[in-house]
N, C-alpha and C positions, 0 to 999 in steps of 0.2 A: 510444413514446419521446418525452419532452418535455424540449425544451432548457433552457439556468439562466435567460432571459429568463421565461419560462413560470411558473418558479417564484420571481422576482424577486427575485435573489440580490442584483443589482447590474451593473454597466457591462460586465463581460467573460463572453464566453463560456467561459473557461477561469481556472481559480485559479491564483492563486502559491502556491507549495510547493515542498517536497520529496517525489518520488512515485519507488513502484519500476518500474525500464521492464525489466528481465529479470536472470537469475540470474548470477553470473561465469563462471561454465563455459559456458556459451552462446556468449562469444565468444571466437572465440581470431586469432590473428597473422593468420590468410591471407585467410580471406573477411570481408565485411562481414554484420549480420543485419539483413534487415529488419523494421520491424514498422511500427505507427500508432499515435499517439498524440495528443493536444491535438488531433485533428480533423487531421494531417498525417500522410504517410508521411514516415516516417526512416528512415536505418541508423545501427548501433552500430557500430564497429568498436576493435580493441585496435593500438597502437600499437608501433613497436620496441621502445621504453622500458617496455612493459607499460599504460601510461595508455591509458582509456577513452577515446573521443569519441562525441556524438552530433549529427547533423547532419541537416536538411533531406536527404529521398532523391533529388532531380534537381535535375540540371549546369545552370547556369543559362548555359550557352552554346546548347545543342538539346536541352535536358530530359532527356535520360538518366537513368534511374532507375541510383542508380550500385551497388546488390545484389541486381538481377533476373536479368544476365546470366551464360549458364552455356558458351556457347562463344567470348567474344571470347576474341582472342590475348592479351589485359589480363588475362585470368581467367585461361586457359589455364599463363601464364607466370608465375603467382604475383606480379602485381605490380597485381591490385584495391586491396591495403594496403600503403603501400610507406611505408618511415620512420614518421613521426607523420600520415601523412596515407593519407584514399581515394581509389583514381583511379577517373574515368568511364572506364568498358568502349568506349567510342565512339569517345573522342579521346586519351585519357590525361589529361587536365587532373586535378592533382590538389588535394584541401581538406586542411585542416587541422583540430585539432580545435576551432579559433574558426572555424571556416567560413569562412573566405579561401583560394583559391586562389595557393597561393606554389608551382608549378612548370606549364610546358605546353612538354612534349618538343620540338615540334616551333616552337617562337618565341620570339625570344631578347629581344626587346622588352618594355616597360614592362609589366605584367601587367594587366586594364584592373580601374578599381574598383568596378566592380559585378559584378564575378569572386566572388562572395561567397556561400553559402548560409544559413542559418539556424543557429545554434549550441546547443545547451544546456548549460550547466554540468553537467558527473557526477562524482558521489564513488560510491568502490567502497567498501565494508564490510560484513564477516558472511558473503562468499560472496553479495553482493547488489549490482547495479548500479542507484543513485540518481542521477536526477537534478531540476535545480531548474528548475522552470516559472516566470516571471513574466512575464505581459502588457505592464508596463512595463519589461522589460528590464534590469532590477533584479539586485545581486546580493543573496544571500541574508541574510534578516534573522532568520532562526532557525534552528537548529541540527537538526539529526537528533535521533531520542531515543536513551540512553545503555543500552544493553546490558552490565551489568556482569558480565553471569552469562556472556557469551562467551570471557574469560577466565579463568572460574573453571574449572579443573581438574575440580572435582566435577561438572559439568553435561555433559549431550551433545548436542553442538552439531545445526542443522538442517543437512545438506545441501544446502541450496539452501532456497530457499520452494517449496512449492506453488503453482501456480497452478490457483484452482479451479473458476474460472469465468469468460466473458464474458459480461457481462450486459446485455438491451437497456434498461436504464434508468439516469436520472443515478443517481452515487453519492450526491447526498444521500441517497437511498433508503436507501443502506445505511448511511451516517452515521446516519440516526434511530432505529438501533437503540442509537444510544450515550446516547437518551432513552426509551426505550419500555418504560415500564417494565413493561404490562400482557404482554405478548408472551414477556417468560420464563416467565409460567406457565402462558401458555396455548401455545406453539410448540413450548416444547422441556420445557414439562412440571414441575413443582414449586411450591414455596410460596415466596413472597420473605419471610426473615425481616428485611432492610433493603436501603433504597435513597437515594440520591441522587448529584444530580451540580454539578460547580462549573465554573466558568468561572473560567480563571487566564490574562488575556494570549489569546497562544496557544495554551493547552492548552485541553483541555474533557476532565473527569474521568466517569465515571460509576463509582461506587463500589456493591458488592451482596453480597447473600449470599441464595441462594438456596438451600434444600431441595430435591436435586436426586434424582426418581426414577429408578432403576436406568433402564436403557436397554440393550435386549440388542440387542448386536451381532453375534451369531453364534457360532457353534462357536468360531471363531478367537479371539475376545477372552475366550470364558470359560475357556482354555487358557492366559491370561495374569495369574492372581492379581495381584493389587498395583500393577495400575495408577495404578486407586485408593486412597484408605484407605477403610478396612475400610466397608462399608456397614451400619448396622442393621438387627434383624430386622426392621423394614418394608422397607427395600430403599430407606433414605432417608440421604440424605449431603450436608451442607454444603458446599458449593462458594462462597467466599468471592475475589472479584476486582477489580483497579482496572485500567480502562482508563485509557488518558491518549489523546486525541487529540492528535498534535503538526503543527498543520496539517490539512488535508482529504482528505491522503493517507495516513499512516500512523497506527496504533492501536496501541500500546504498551501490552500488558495482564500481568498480573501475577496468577496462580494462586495461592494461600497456601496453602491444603491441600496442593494437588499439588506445592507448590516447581515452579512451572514459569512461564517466564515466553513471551509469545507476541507476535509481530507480523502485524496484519492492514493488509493494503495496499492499497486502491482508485486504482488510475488511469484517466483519463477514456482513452476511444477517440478516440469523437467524440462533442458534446456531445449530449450526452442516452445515452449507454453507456460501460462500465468493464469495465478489469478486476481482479477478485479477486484476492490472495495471499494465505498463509500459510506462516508456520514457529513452532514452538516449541523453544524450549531447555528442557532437562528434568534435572532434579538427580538423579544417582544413587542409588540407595537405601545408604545408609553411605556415600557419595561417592566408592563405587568404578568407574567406567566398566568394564562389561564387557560381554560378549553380553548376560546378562539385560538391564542395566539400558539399550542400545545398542535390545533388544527392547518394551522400557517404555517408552521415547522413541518409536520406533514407531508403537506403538500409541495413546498422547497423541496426538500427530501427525494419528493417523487419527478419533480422538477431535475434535478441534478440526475437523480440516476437513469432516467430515461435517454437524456442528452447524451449519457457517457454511455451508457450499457444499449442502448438501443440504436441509436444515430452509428455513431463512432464504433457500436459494439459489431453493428452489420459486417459492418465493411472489415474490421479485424477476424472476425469467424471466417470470411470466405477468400480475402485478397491471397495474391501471391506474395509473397516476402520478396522486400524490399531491401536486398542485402545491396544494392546500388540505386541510387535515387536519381534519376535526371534532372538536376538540380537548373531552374531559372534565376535569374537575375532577383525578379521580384516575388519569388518561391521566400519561404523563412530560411533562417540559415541552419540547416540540417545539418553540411559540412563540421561546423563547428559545435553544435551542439552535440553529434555523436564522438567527437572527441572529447570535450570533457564527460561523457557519459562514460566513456572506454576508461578514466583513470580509475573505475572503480573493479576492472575485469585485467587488471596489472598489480603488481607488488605494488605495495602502497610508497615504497621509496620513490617509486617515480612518477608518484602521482602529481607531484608540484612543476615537474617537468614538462608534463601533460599539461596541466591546466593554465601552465607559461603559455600557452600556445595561442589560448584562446580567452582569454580574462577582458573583462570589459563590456563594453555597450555592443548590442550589433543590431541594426536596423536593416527592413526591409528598405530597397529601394522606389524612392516616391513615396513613402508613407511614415505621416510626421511620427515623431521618436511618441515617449510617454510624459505628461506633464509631471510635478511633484505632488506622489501620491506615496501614503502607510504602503511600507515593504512590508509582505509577507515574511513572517520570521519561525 
């Protein structure tokens, strides 16, 4: 496991972004959840009002982790989550979802000002709880990416993401597959008929189409015709897609064959490990949602996450960190891609300075650019 200093992102250990920390269904009114994140324990908890909060996990009066306890009288009486805030199991002192402590049952005095915990900003959308990481405390300077297909009627929505892994290593790891281009033919198998990728801002595109061999998943998936379209008699099918990176936490990718659009979601743990998501939205066959096409979604689903959590996921659980890459000619451009990755582990003033560096088109050598295809947004 090597931390972002190791691989010389820039000044912090952790990026600013937007990153997924767990599903909506996860939390509900009464308990808080705990998890770890940015290299800290937190809880999530849901509010009266329904709003999310995510906060620092210990009371900064005698450290109480305040989603560990299962028999205070705080817990017992339904009153861990009271109002918009969570109370310590210990003393009742309760946060808000800015991390200030605004009530303590038993003292009716000025409340003191380092009564305070750590705060995150969270937007809920998709049946997904996001929230925004910055080192400088910053509020957010880009936007989530735009899922237009979640409103579309024709589509059948994820239930939640998947989560499909924890992995002992930084996610640039798994970022540089959004430059790699030699690895789709040799990991997961086919011919790349094009490639490349652009730096726009904040995004970082990787545009493809690869000739993708059959891949047999079992009894179960050959009981399911038309997942796919149709495969030819080699057992070979074009699989044509646009990632968008938006930030160094979420991948916004877009299936054109399959009509199916996907979100892959890397969150740090602690520096130097993450953890994996996924969900895909998937377009009914005639735009009718039904058991089949509910069954097709499905099996996409399980289609994508095996690719990313199994193929991809092997090889991240055991490799050595690749804080240096022995970069070829006709290797993807990793160079460049962990640069504009690195403006998000910098003060954000120089971030435009950063991404001066490397803005634009960058193609593999010998391998034609991408046609005009829907950008991932």
């Amino acid at each position: 496991m090597a931390a972002s200093a190791e691989y010389n992102l820039g000044e912090y250990a952790f990026p600013r972004g937007w990153f997924v920390v767990t599903n909506s269904n996860e939390i509900d009114g009464a308990r808080p959840l705990s998890a770890r994140y940015f290299g800290e324990d937190v809880v999530l908890f849901r509010g009266a009002s329904g709003a999310v909060g995510m906060v620092s996990a210990y009371c900064p009066h005698m450290g109480t982790h305040f989603g560990t306890s299962n028999h205070s009288y705080i817990v017992s009486a339904g009153l861990n989550v009271q109002g918009e805030g969570v109370r310590c199991p210990f003393h009742g002192w309760r946060f808000n979802r800015e991390g200030v402590c605004d009530h303590i049952p038993y003292y009716d005095g000025a409340i003191p000002q380092a009564a305070r915990v750590k705060a995150w900003a969270v937007v809920e959308r998709w049946g997904v709880v996001f929230c925004w990481n910055d080192p400088e405390g910053g509020e957010p300077d880009f936007d989530l990416p735009v899922f237009p297909e979640w409103d579309d009627p024709a589509y059948v929505r994820w239930q939640g993401l998947d989560h499909l892994v924890d992995l002992p290593c930084h996610p640039v790891e798994v970022f540089d597959n959004n430059s790699d281009y030699a690895h789709l033919n040799y990991l997961h198998g086919g011919k790349t008929l094009y490639y490349e990728n652009e730096v726009q801002g904040v995004l970082y595109h990787q545009r493809q189409s690869v000739l993708s061999y059959r891949v047999d998943f079992g009894e179960e998936w050959q009981r399911h015709p038309g997942v796919t379209p149709a495969w030819d008699q080699q057992g070979e099918q074009p699989l044509s897609t646009d990632n968008a990176y938006h930030g160094v936490g979420l991948n916004a990718a877009r299936f054109f064959e399959l009509e199916a659009a996907e979100l892959i979601a890397a969150t740090p743990i602690d520096d130097g490990s993450c953890r994996l998501w996924q969900g895909a939205l998937v377009r009914a066959p005639g735009g009718v949602v039904d058991e089949a096409a509910r069954e097709r979604a499905r099996m996409l689903n399980q289609m994508f996450g095996q690719g990313l959590g199994l193929h991809d996921g092997e090889i991240w659980q055991t490799k050595r960190a690749a804080t240096r890459i022995m970069q070829l000619p006709t290797d993807g451009p990793f160079g460049q891609a962990r640069i504009w990755y690195s403006q998000f582990f910098n003060p954000r003033a120089r971030a435009a300075e950063i991404v001066a560096r490397v803005s634009g088109v960058h193609r593999v050598k010998g391998v034609p650019g991408a046609p005009a295809v829907q950008a991932a947004e």
